[in-house]
N, C-alpha and C positions, 0 to 999 in steps of 0.2 A: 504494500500500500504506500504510496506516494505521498497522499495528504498526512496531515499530522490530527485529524477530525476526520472521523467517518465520511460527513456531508462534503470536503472538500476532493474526495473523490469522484464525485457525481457535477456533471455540469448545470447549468441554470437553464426549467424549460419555459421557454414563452408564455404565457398566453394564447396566442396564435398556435400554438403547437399543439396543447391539450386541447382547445376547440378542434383543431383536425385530428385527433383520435379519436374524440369522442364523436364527430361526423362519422370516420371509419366506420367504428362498430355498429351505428346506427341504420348501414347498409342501405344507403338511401334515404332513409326516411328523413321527414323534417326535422333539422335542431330546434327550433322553434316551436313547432308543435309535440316532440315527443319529450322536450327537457328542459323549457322555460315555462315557468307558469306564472301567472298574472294574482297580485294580491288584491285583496277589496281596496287598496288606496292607490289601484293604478301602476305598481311595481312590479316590474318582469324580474323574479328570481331566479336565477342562473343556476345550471348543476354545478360550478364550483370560480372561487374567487381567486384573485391571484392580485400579485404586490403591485402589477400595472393598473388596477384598478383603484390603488389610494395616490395615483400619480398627482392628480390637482384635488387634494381631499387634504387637509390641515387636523389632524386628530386632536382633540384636547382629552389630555387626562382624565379619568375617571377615581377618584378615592373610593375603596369600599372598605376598610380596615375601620372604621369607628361606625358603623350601623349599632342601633340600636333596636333591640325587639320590644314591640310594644303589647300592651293589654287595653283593651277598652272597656270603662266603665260608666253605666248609670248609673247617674248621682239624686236622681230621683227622692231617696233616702241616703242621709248625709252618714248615717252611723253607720250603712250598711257598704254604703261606697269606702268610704275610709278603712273598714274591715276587711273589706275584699282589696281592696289599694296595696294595703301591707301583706295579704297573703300573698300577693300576686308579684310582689318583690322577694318575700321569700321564696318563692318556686321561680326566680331566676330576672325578673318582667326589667326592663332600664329603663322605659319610655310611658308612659298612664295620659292615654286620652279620657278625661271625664266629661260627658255628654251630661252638659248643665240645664234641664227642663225650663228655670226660672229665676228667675232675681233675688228671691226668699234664700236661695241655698248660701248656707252658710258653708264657704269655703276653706276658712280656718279647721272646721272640723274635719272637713275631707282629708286635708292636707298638715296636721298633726303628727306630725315624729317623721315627714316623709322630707329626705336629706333635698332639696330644689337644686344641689351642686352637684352630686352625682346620679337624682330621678330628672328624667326631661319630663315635663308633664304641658299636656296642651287642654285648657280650657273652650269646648267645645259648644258655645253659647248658641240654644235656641232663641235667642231675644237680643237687641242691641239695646246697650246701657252704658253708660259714660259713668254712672254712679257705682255702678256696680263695678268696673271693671279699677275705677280710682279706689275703693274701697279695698280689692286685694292688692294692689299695688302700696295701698299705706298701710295695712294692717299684718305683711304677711311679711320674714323676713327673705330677702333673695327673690321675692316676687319678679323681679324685672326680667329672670331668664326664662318663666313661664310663658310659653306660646299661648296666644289670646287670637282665636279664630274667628276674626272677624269678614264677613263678609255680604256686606246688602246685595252687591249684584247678583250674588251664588241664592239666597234667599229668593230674590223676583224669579230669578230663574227656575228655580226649583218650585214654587207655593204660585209664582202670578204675580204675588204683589210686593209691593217696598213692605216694611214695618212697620214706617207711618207715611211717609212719600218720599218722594226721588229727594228733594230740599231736606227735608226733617233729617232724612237717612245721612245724606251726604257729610251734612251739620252736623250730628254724632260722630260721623266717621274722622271727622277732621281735628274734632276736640280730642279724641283718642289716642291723634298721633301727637298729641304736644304730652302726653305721660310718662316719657319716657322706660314706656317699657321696649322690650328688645323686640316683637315681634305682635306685627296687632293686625296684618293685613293678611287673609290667606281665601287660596284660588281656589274653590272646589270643582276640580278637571275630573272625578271620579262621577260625576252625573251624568256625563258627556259621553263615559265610557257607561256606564249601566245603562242608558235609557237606548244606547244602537250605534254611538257613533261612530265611526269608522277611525285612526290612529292621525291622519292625514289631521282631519276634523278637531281630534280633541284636543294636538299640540294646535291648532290656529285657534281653537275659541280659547286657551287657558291663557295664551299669549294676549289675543286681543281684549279678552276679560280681565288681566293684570292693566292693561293699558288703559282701559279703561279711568284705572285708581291713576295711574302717573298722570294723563291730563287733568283731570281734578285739582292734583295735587299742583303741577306746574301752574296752572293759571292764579293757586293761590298763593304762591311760590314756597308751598310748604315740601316740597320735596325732597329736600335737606334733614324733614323729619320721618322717613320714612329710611328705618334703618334695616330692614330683612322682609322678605316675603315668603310664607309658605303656600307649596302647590299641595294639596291633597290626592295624589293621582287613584284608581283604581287600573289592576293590573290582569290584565285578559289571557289567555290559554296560549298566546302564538308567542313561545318561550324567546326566538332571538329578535322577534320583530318588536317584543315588550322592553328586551333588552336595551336596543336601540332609540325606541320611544323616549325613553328617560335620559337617555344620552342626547338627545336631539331635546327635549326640553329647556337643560342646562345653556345647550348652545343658542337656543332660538332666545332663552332670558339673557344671556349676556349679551346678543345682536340687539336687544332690544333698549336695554338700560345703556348701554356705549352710544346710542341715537340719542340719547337723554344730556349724554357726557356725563354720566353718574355710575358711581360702584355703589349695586347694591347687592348682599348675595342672596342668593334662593337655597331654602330647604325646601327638602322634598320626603313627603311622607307618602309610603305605599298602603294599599288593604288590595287581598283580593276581589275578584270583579265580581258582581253579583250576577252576570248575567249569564255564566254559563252553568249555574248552582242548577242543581234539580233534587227532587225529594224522592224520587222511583232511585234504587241503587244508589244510595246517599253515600254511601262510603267509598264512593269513589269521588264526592267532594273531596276529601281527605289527597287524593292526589294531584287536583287542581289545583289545589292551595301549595302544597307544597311547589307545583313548576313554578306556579305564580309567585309565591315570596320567594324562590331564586332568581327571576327574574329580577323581581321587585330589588337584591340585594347588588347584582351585576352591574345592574342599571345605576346604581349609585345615590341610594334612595337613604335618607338622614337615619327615616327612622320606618321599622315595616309592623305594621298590626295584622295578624293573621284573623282569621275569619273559623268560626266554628262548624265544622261540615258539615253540622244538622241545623244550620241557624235559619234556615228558610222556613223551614215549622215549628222548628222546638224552642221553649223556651231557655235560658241562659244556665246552663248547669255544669256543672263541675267537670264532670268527666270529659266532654267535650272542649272545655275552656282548657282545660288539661294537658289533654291533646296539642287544640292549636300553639299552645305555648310552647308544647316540646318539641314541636317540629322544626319553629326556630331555632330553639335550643342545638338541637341536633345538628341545624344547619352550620351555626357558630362554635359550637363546641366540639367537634365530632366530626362535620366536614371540611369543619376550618376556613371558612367565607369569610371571617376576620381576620387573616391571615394574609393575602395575597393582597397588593395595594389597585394592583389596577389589572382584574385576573381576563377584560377581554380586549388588552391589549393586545394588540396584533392579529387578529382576528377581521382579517380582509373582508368577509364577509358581514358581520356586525357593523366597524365602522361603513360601509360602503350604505348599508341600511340608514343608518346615521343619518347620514349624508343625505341620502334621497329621501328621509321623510321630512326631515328639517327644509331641503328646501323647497317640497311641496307645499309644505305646511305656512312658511314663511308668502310664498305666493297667494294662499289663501286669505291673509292676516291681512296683507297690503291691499286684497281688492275687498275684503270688510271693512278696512280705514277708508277707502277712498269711496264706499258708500256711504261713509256716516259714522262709523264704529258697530262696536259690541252694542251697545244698548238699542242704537234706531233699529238692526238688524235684529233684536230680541221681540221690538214692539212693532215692528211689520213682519215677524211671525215667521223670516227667513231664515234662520238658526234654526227653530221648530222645523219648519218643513224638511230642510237637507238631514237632520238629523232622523227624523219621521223617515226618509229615502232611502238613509243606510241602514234604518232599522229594516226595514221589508228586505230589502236585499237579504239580510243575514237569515232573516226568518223565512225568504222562501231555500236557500240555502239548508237550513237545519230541516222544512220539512223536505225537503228532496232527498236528505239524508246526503248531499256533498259536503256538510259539518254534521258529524258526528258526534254525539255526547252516550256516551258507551250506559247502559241500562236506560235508557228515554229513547231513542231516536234508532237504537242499532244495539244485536246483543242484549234483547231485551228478557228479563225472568217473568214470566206473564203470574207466577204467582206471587210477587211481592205486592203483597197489600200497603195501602198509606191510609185509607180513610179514618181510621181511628187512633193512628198516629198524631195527629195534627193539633196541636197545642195551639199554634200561631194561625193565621189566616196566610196561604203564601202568598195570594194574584194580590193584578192592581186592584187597590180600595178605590172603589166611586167615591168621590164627596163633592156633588155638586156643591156651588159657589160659586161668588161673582171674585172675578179675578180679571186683573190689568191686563194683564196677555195670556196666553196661551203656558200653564206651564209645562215645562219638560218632563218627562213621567221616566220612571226607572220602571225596566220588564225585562224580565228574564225567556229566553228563550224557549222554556219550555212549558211555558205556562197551560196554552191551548191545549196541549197535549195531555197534560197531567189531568187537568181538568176531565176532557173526555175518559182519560181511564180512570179516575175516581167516581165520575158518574156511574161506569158501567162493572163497580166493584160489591 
């Protein structure tokens, strides 16, 4: 052997080279029809990547060595959330989203003996309050590193309407940021992925929905007070195209905030996606969740909250909470996802994904600005619509069974019963009401389905 390395014995093959092999063996047939295939965001995936493919592509780094595994709690009940808060650190938890009902919750309670220097804890306010949110901030100590999830635009989108109107809303949102806490503005892009939308979609509305706050903020020239933003993503089943996602969100905030001429940074929090959950064969949630929080950690996600694989009908229980938590565990302890600083580095294929959705996505964002933005686009029902378009897409997809969800759709046990399982209601809740626009609804794919086989159970 000549080299002094294995690989310096072997010469370098093209690009062009391996396409003409892989033409060879195909015997004629189409390269293009037997080995590219086309993604729901418009992406012809190649059968294999190569180093000429990041020729005019700029990679930026990915951290994944400090994720933290998260638990999420209702705080409903302040003794009960606080109780479960501390078991939930002793079974391993570093990150506590508490899902705050109301204004009444006393938060000191919640967060009694829990250390705010080594627990990241995010305050996940049903309600906007300026009293309430000054109140933890002066009564609590180390308050200021507490994530504070504020978001009126993610509310109209999600419910219809402001909290009190576009003014009143905006007016709290601005007194907020002079409190100096670390973190008061956050994107909820996890709607966008539950209610249908397509990757392409939900990096352009989470960007243009962040933009949204930066003009506000410019014209008041409070921008200076806006010291971090949180994206909330939800992470879907296409393990390197989710990867990518989140690598392409980073990039598309930092294109965004450099137009601003500001550093500001982005966290990003992962959950699994609700939308491919089913209650037929429930334990194979259990392995959605798990590709999805690898994703969710690759991708380079602050902090990841797993999801309970019965959580579509069952009520919140131990064993289950158990579970999702070990599986991070597992992840960090065991497979050592906290260990490699940037493990899809070099991965021609991933950043290449990167690349093409960031700048689809980015092309999206530019012809939402140049109609008006996020909100005109929310309230002539244009967001709704395209989002409503990827959603059919997907569902006629899953019933043609070209997406598969193995025990619902394909591989089905016809004796697994559910109808007396069901603690929870799983379908969408009707609740007629008058509402500002159209809101965006989260549905899970298999809902139709489920439904007829529980009728005929």
């Amino acid at each position: 052997m000549k080299g002094e390395t294995l690989f310096e014995n072997f010469r370098a093959i093209s690009a062009k080279e391996w396409k003409q092999k892989i033409q060879y063996d195909l015997k004629g047939k189409d390269y293009n029809e037997e080995v590219v295939w086309n993604s729901p965001e418009g992406i012809k995936v190649k059968p294999f990547y190569h180093a000429d493919d990041l020729e005019h592509i700029t990679s930026e780094p990915t951290t994944v060595t400090s994720w933290k595994l998260g638990q999420i709690i209702y705080a409903g009940n302040v003794i009960m959330a606080h109780e479960k808060a501390l078991k939930c650190i002793g079974k391993g938890a570093e990150a506590l989203r508490f899902l705050i009902p109301s204004e009444n919750i006393d938060i000191s309670i919640i967060l009694n003996n829990i250390d705010l220097n080594t627990i990241k804890v995010y305050l996940d306010m049903q309600f906007l309050s300026n009293s309430f949110i000054s109140n933890v901030l002066n009564t609590i100590p180390f308050s200021n590193t507490i994530k504070f999830q504020v978001d009126p635009i993610g509310h109209l989108a999600r419910t219809g309407n402001w909290y009190e109107s576009l003014s009143s809303d905006f007016k709290v949102y601005n007194e907020l940021l002079a409190l100096n806490a670390d973190n008061i503005t956050s994107i909820d892009v996890g709607l966008y992925e539950n209610a249908g939308a397509d990757m392409v979609q939900q990096l352009a509305y989470a960007i243009s929905h962040a933009n949204e706050y930066l003009n506000t903020l410019e014209e008041k020239e409070n921008l200076n007070k806006l010291k971090s933003i949180t994206f909330k993503v939800a992470i879907g089943g296409n393990y390197f195209f989710e990867i990518a996602k989140l690598k392409a969100l980073r990039n598309l905030w930092k294109i965004l905030v450099e137009a601003y001429g500001i550093s500001i940074p982005c966290h990003i929090t992962s959950a699994p996606s609700k939308r491919n959950k089913t209650i037929y064969d429930y334990n194979v949630n259990m392995l959605r969740t798990t590709t999805e929080c690898m994703s969710a950690v690759l991708g380079g996600s602050d902090s990841v909250f797993n999801m309970n694989y019965n959580s579509v009908y069952k009520k919140d229980n131990d064993f289950a909470e158990r579970v999702a938590l070990n599986q991070l565990i597992l992840l960090k302890e065991e497979s050592y996802f906290d260990k490699v600083e940037n493990p899809a580095e070099g991965s021609y294929y991933i950043e290449t994904l990167t690349n093409q959705l960031a700048e689809k996505a980015l092309i999206l964002f530019k012809a939402i600005e140049k109609d008006g933005g996020f909100l005109k686009q929310l309230k002539n029902h244009t967001i709704q619509n395209r989002i409503a378009d990827s959603a059919r897409k997907q569902q006629d997809r899953f019933n043609t069974k070209k997406s598969v969800l193995v025990g619902t759709n394909a591989y089905v046990n016809v004796d697994d019963k559910m109808s007396q399982e069901l603690e929870l209601y799983p379908f969408v809740k009707k609740n007629p009401r008058k509402t500002l626009i159209t809101p965006i609804i989260e549905k899970r794919l298999a809902e139709e389905l489920e439904q007829n086989r529980l009728s005929h159970e």
